[in-house]
C-alpha positions as CSV (number, residue, x, y, z in Angstrom):
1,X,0.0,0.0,0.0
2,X,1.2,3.7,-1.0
3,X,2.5,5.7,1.9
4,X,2.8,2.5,4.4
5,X,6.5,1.4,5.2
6,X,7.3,-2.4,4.1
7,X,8.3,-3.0,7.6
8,X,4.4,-2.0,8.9
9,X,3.0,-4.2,6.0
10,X,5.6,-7.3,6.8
11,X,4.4,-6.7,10.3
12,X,0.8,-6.8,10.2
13,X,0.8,-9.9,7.9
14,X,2.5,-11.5,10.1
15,X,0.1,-10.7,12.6
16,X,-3.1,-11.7,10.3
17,X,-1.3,-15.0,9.9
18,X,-0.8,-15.8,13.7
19,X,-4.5,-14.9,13.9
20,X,-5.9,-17.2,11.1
21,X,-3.3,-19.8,12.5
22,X,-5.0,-19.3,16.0
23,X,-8.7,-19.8,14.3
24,X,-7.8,-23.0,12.5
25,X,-6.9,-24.6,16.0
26,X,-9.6,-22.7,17.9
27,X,-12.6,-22.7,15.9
28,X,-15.5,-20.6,17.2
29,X,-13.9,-17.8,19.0
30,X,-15.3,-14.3,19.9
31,X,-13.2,-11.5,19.6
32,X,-12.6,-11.1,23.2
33,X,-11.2,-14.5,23.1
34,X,-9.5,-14.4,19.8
35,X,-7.9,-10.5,20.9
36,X,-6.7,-12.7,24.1
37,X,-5.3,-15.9,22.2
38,X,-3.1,-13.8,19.8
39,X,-2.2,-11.1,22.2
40,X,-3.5,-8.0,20.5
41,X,-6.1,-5.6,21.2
42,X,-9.7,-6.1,19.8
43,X,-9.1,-3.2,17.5
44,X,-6.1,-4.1,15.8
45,X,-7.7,-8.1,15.4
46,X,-10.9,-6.2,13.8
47,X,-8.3,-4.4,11.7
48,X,-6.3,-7.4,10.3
49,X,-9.6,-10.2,10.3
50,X,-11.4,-7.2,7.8
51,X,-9.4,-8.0,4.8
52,X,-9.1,-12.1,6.0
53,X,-12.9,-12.1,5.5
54,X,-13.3,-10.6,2.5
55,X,-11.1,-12.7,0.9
56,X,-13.2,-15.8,2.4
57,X,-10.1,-17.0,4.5
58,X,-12.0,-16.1,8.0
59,X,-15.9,-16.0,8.2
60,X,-17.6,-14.3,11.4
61,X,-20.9,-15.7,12.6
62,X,-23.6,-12.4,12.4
63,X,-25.1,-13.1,15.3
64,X,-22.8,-14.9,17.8
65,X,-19.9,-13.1,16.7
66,X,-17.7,-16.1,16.6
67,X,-14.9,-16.7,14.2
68,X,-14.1,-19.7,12.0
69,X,-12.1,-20.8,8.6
70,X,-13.9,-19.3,5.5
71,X,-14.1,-21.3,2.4
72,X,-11.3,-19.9,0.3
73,X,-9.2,-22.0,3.4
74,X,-10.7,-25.1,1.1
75,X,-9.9,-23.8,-2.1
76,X,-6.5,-23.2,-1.2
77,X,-6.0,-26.6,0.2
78,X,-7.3,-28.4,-2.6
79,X,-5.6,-26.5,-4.9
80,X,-2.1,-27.3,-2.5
81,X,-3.3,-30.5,-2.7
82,X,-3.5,-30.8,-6.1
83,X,0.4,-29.7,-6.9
84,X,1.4,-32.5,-4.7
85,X,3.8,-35.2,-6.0
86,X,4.8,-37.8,-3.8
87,X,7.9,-38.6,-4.7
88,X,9.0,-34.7,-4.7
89,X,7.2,-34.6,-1.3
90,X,9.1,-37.4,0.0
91,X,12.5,-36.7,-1.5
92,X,14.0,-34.3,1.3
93,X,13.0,-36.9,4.4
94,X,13.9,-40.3,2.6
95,X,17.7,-38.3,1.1
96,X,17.9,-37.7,4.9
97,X,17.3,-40.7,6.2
98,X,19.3,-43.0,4.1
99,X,22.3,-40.1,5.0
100,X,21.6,-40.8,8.8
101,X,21.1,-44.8,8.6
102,X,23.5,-44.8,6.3
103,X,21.0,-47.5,4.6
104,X,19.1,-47.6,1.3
105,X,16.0,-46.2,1.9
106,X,12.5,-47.2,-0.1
107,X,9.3,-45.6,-0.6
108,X,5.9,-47.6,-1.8
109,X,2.3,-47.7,-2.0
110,X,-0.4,-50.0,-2.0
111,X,-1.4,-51.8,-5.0
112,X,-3.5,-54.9,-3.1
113,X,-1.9,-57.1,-2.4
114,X,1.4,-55.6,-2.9
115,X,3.5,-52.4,-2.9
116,X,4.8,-50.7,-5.7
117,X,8.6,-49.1,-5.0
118,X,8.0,-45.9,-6.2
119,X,11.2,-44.2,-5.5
120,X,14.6,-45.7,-4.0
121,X,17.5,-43.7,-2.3
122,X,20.7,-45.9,-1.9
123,X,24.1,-45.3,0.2
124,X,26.3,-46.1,-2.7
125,X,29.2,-47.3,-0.3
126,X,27.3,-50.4,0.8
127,X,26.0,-53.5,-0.9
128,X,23.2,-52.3,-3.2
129,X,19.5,-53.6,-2.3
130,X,17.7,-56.0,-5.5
131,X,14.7,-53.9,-5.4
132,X,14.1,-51.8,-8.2
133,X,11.7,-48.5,-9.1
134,X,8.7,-50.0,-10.0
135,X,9.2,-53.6,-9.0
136,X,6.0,-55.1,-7.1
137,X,6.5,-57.0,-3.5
138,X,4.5,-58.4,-1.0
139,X,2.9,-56.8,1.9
140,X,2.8,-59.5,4.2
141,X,6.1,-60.3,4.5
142,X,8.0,-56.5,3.5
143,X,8.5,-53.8,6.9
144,X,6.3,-50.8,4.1
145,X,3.7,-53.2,3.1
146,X,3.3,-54.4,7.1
147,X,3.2,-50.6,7.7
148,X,0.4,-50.0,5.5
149,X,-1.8,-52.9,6.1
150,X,-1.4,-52.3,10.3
151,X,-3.6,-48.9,9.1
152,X,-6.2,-50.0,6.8
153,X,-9.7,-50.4,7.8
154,X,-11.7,-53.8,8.6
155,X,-9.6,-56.7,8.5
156,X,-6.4,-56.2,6.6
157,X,-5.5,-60.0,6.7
158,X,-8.5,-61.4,5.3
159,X,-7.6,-62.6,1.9
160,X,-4.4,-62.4,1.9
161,X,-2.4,-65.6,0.3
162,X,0.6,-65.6,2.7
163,X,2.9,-66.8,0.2
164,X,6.1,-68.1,2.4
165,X,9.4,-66.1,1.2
166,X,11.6,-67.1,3.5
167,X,11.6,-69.4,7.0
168,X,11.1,-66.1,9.2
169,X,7.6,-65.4,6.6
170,X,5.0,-65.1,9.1
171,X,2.3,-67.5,7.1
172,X,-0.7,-68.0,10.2
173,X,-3.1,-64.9,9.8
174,X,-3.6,-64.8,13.4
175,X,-0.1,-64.1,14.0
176,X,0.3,-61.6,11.5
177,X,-2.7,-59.9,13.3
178,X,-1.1,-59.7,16.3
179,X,2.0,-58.1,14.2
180,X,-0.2,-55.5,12.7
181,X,-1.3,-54.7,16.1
182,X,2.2,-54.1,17.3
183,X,2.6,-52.0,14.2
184,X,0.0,-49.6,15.3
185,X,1.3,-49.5,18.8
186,X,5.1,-48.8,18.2
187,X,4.5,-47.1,14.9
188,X,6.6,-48.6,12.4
189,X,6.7,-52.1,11.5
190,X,9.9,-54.9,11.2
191,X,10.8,-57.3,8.0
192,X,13.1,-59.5,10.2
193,X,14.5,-61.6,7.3
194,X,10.9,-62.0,6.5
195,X,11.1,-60.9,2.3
196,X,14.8,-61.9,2.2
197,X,16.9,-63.9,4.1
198,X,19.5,-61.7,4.7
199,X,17.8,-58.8,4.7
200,X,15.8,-56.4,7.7
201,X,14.0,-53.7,6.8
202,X,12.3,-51.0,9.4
203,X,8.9,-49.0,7.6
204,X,6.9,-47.0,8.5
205,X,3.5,-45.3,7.3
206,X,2.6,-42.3,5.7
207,X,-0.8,-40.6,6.0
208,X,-2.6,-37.9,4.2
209,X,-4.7,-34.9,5.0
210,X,-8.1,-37.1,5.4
211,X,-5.9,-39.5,7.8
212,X,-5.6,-42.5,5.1
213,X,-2.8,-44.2,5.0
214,X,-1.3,-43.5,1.2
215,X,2.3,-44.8,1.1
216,X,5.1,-46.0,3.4
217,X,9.1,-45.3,4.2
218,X,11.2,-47.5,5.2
219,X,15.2,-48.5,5.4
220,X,16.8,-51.9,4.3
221,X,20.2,-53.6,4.6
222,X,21.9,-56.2,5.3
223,X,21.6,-58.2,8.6
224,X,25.6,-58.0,9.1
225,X,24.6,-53.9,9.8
226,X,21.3,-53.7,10.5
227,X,21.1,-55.9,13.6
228,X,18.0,-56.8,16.3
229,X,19.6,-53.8,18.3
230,X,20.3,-51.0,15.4
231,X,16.1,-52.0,14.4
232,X,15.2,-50.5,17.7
233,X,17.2,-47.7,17.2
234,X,15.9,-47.3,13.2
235,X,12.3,-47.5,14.0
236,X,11.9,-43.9,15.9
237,X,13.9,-42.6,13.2
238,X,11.8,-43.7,10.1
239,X,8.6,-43.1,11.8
240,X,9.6,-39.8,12.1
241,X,10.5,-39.4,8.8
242,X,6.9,-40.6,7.5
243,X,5.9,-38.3,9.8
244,X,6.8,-35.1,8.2
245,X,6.6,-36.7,5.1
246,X,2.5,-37.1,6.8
247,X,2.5,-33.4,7.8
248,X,3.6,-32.4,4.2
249,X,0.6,-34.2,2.8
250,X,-1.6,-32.2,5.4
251,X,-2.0,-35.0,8.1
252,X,-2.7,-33.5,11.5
253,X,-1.3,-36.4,13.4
């Protein structure tokens, strides 16, 4: 605006945005109790929601008064949502977490009843992993497809053919129940030896902004380097990996 210095203008945008911030997780708030929540005076939140409704970012309830999100909130996030590429999404988080576990590091989704590798990140110093971009696995038996089946809804076992890779496969459906439960509990789920018989993988889930479960990340190696004890210390690291991968997609938890 003509005659106001950039610094106001940087300033009060700022403060527009810690107020729309402060609707989103407060939904329904007065102006008292917005003015309060954001630390400003009622006149100055009047001042900054003015333009935040018209632009259908904020709405205000005519009789109670209350604020909420506007529409144009949706229209923004669909059309954020509609940019979105997994793969570029993912990059950042799985080129970091191969560089910490010094590990290859996958990520899939869920073609039933397998995953699909859609993108692969290898530590070129170490033996290289046989999976390849594109190439289809098993969920049963693989740490990404365990990850995404412990999240799907009804009975994620039923139907499967639990095909017996190896002599770690967990084959009885009651067993890999109990698995998937375990999966949900700690967050990320283990392929000990389960897909290949020297290999453990740790993976864990990725969700997106209506809470589904869309893809998973995990790590792989060898058994020589990726022992029972490293697992435990992989597993926080991968699920939180997926979990800003997650927060990218517009998950809220």
């Amino acid at each position: 605006m003509a005659g106001v210095p950039e610094r106001n203008q940087s300033t009060s945008l700022r403060r527009a945005l810690a107020v729309l911030d402060h609707v989103r997780d407060n939904s329904g708030l007065t102006l008292t109790r917005l003015a309060e929540g954001v630390g400003l005076s009622k006149s100055t939140v009047l001042r900054l929601t003015a333009p935040l409704i018209e632009a259908r970012l904020l709405e205000r309830d005519h009789r109670s008064g209350v604020y909420r999100l506007g529409h144009g909130t949706l229209r923004l996030g669909q059309a954020y949502l509609a940019t979105l590429d997994l793969r570029a999404v993912a990059a950042e988080e799985s080129h970091r977490l191969m560089t910490e576990a010094r590990e290859t590091v996958h990520l899939v989704v869920h073609d039933p009843p397998h995953v699909v590798y859609i993108d692969k990140v290898e530590n070129e110093t170490n033996v290289r992993m046989a999976s390849r971009i594109g190439s289809r696995g098993p969920a049963h038996c693989t740490a990404v497809g365990k990850a995404i089946l412990a999240f799907q809804p009804g009975d994620p076992v039923e139907g499967l053919e639990l095909e017996s890779r190896t002599r770690h496969t967990i084959t009885d459906p009651d067993r890999l129940r109990r698995e998937l439960a375990g999966v949900r509990r700690r967050g990320y789920a283990v392929d000990d030896r389960e897909n290949e018989p020297e290999v453990r993988c740790v993976g864990a889930p990725i969700f997106n902004h209506t809470g589904a479960v869309v893809a998973a990340l995990s790590v792989s190696g060898l058994t020589s380097r990726v022992t029972a004890a490293r697992v435990r210390e992989l597993g926080p690291r991968v699920a939180a990996a997926a979990a800003r991968i997650s927060g990218k997609l517009g998950a809220t938890s």
